[in-house]
N, C-alpha and C positions, 0 to 999 in steps of 0.2 A: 034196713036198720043197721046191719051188719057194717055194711059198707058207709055209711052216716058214720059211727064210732071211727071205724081206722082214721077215715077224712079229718075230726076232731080229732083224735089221737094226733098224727101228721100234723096238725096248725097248731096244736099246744104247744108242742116241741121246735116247730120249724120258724114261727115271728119268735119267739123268746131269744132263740140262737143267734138268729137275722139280726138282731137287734142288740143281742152279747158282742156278736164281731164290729159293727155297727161301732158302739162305742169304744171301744178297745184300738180302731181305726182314729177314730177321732181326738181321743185325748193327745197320738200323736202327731196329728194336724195340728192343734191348737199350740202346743208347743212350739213346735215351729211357727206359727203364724204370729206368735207373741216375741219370739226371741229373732225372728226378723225384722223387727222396729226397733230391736234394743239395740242389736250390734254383729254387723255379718261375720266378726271376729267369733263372737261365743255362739252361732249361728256354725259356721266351719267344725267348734268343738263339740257342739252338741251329734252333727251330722258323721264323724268319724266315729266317736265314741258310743253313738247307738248302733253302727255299723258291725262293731264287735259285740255290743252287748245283744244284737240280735240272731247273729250267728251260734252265739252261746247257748241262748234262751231257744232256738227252734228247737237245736239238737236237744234238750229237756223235755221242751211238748211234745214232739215227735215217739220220743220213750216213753212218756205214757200213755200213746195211743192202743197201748196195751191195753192197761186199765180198761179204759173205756171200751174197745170191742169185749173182751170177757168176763167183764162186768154183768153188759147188756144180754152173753150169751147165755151165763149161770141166773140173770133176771128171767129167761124164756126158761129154763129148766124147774124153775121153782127154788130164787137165791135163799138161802138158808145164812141166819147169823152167823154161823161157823165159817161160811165159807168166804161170804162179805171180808170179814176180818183179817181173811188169809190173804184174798188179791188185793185189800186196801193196804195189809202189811207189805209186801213184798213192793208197792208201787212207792210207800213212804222209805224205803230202805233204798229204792234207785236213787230217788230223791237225794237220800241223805249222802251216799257213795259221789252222786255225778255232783253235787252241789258242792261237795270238797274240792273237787278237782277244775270245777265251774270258777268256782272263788277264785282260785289260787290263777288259774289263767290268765281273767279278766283282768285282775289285776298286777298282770305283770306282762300285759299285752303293749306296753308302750313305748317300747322298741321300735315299733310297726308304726309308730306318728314318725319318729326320727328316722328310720329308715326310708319311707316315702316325703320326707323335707317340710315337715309340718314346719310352723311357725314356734318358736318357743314358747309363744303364749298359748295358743293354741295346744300343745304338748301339754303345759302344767294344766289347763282349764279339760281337757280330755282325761287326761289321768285321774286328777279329782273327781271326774263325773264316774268313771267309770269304778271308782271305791265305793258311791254311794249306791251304783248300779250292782254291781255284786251282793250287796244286802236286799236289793228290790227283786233278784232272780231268784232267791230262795222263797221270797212272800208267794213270786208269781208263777212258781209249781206247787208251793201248798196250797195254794188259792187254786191251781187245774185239780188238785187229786179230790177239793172238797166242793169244785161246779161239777166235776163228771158224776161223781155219786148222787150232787141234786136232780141234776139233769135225765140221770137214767130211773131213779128209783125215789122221785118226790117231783114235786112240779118244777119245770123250768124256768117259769115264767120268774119263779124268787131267784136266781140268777142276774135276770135284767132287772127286776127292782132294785137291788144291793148296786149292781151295775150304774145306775141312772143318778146314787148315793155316791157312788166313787164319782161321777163326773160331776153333779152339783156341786162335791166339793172340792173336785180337779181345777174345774176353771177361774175360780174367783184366787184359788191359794195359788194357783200357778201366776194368774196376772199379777197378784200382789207381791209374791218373793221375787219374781222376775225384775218388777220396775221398782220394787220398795213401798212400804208401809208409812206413810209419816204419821198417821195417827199411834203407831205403834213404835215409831222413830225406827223403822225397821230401815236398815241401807238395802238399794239394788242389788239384788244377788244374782242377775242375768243368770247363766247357762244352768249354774248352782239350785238358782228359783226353781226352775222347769225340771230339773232333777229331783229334789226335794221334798216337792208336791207331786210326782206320781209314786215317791217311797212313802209316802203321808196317806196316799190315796189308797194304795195298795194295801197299805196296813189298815184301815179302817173297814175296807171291805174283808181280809181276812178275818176279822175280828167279829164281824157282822155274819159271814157264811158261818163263823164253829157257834157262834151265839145259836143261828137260830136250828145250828143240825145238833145241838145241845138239849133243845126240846123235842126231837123226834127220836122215838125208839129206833126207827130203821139202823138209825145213823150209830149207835151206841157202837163202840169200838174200845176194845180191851188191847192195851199196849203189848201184852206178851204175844200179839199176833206179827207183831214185827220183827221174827227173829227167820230165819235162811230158811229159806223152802226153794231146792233145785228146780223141783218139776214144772210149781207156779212161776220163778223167775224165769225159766225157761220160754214158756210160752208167751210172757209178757214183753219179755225183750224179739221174741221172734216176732214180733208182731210192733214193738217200737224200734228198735236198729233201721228196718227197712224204713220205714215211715219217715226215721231221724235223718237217712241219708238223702231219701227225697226231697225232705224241706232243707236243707243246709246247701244243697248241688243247686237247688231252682233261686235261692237267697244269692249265692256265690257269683250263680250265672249271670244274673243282671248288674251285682256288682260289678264284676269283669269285664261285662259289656261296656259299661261308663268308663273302664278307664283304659279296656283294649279301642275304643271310641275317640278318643283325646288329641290324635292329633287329624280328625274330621273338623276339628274345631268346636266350638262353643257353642252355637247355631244348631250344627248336628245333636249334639249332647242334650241341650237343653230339647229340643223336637222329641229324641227318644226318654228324656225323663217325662214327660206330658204323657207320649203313648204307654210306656209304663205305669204311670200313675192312672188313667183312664181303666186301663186293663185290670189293677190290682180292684179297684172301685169295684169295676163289672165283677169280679171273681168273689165277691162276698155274699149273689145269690146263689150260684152253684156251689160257695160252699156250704152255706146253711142246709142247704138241698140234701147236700153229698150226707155231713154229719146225722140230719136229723133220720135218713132214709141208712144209715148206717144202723143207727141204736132198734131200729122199726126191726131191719132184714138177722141182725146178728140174733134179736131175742127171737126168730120163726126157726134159727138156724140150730138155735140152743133148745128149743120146747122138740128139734125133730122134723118140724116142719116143712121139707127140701121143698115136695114141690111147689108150694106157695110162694116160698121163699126165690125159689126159680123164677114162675110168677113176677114176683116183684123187680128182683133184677132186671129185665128186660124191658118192663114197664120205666123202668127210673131210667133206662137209657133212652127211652124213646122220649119223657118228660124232657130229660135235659138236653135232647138237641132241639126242640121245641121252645126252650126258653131261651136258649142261648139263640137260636134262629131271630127268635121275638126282639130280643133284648138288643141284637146285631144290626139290625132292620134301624129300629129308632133312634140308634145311636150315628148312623149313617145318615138319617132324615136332618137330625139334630147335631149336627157334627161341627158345623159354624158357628153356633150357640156352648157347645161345649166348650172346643178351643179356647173362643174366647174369655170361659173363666178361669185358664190357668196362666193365659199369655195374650199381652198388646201387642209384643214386636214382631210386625210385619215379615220379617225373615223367618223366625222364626215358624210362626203361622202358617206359612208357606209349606215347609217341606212337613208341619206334622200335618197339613190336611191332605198332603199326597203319601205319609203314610199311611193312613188314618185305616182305607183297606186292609193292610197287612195287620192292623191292628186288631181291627173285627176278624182276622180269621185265623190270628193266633186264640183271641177269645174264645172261640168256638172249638178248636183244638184245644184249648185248658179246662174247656169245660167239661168235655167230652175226657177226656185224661184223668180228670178228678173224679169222676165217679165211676167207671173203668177201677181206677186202683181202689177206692172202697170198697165197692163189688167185690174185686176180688180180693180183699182184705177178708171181707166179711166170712168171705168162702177157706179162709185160708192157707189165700196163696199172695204170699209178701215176699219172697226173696226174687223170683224171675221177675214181678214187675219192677223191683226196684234197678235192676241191674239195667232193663230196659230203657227207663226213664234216666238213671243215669247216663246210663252210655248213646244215648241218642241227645240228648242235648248239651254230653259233653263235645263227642266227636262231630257230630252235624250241626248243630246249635253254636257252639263256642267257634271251632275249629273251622267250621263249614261259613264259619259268618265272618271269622276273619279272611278266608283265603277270598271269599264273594267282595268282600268290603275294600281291601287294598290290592288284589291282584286279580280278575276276574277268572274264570276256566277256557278251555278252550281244548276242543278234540275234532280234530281233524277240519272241516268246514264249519265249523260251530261255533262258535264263541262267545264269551261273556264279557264284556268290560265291567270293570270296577265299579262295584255300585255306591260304596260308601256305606252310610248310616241306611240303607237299605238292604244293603247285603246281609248285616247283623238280623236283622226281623224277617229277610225271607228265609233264612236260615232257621230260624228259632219255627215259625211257622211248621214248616219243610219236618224239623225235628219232632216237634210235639207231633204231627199226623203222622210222623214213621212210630212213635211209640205210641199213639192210640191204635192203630191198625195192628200192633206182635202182641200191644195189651183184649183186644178183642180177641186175638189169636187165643191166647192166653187162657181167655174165660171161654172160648167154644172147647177147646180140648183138654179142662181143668181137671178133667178124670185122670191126665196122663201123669202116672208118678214122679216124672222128672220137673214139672211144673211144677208139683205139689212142693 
């Protein structure tokens, strides 16, 4: 019976998530899939202009992955109103801080079109996008600080419902403002449309998550709880910094790639945007996995729990090389079928089905990496893995994929030639297994102060 509950527990939390990212993915597919018939000009401005604003918005989520682990871990301890109030204040006060400095960035990031020889149209049509995006980064951390509270301490599943509300009304208001209204005599607002309709969406969903956390007591929150507390920011940022640096270096990373990649040619480019997009897809089950197996182990870690909580850890490492095994397998069977829903050009085609390997076994290195740093988030321990993960697919990943891709190695009898658009991915591979193997390190000898 015992074991019956935790299982339910686990599937309440773990489809809801699954299905939160799910969506969240998709509104910006559709975008893109809308604003690629309109005009590859606002198509260009939409794709640099989300580039910053998503750079922006990880380093946000990533801070308050705070919240969310100490949340879940005063939830195992028996969370108390008083205390709710204290890590919700101090999460809205990052908010308030990073979002000042968020704004003022974003919008004055446009230097960075004219510096890289954007088009001038493209410069005014990115600029503008990115004015309307600086008001949609402040909805879409209020909108993290009020799913993490639902998510850990009310049912998850009201996440994806409100969720399923923002996309019903994402898709029809993004086609509309995108191509124009004529019953409404509305004109084409191209890149503007698709911008405007996920600030539209966004606020509708904010608006919908305080509604209905307005009828739960849990949720009740006294504004004077927003005012400086060292100790709690402390531990919230020690627990978001590391997380922030993670997601903004792996975002950066494959940015870089594309354009340390540029002069492989366009054949190349376009082969590793497919196996990157294949990749991010695959990564939305190990990360439901990672989160929902996060808020499980942090409240065993908070109630005191360890060795259960040990238990679990080793358990959720063994689940996700099992799924990712699973998941690698059929993607391999199915990998000519895949392909060909992202690309008809035969050249193309070509060189990502002979990536395609590398592709599955960075997968399984990401997967294995993802819940590795949870673990030992959960445990923790956030500054050595972050250093780790940085530093191995800066210098090995980045730096190891360029010297493999234009100049190959060579030591003594040995040698490598230039692998090209291959060198980047066994590179990246190569990197993520040297930082799952020091982050396993990590969690065996997590007693030792210097890790901690």
């Amino acid at each position: 019976m015992l074991a019956k509950n935790k299982m339910n527990r686990f599937l309440s939390i773990f489809f809801p998530i699954l299905l939160s990212n799910t969506i969240f993915i998709l509104s910006s597919v559709i975008d893109t899939a809308f604003i690629s018939h309109y005009s590859h000009v606002h198509l260009t401005a939409l794709s640099v202009a989300l580039s910053v604003y998503m750079i922006v918005f990880v380093v946000g989520y990533g801070l308050l992955q705070g919240l969310f682990q100490i949340l879940a871990e005063e939830n195992g301890r028996g969370l108390t109103q008083q205390i709710k109030n204290r890590v919700v204040g101090q999460a809205v006060l990052i908010v308030l801080v990073f979002g000042l400095f968020a704004v003022i960035l974003i919008n004055n990031a446009g230097f960075l079109f004219a510096f890289f020889e954007a088009s001038e149209m493209v410069q005014v049509l990115a600029n503008n996008c990115l004015m309307i995006f600086s008001l949609d980064l402040l909805i879409r951390l209020f909108i993290r600080i009020l799913t993490i509270q639902v998510q850990i301490l009310d049912r998850p599943v009201v996440v994806t419902y409100i969720g399923c509300i923002f996309l019903v009304v994402k898709i029809p208001l993004s086609y509309g403002l995108i191509n124009g209204l004529n019953i409404f005599e509305l004109p084409p607002l191209g890149v503007y449309g698709a911008v405007l309709s996920t600030l539209i969406g966004d606020s509708i969903m904010l608006i919908l998550l305080y509604g209905y956390m307005r009828r739960k007591a849990v949720f009740n929150f006294d504004l004077k709880a927003i005012s400086l507390n060292l100790e709690l920011l402390f531990r919230l940022l020690r627990i978001g910094i590391p997380t922030a640096m993670m997601i903004v270096i792996d975002v950066i990373a494959f940015m870089a790639i594309s354009i340390l990649a540029l002069p492989l040619g366009t054949v190349a480019i376009a082969s590793h945007q497919v196996i990157a997009s294949i990749c991010s897809m695959l990564y939305i089950l190990p990360a439901a996995f990672s989160i929902t197996f996060s808020i499980m182990l942090s409240e065993k870690i908070g109630a005191n729990q360890k060795q259960i909580a040990l238990l679990w850890s080793k358990k959720a490492f063994q689940l996700i090389f099992i799924l990712a095994v699973i998941l690698c397998t059929l993607l391999f069977i199915f990998r000519d079928q895949l392909i060909a829903l992202f690309t008809q050009e035969q050249a193309v085609i070509q060189i990502t089905t002979s990536l395609f390997i590398l592709g599955i076994l960075f997968h399984l290195a990401d997967a294995m990496l993802g819940i590795f740093a949870t673990v030992l988030r959960c445990w923790g321990i956030t500054i050595v893995p972050s250093f780790i993960y940085c530093g191995s697919l800066l210098l090995f990943g980045l730096c190891g994929g360029q010297l493999l891709a234009y100049w190959g190695m060579s030591w003594g009898v040995f040698s490598i030639a230039p692998l090209g658009i291959y060198g980047f991915w066994f590179a990246l591979v190569s990197s993520y297994s040297l930082a799952v193997i020091l982050c396993f390190l990590c969690f065996k000898y997590r007693g030792f102060v210097w890790i901690r």
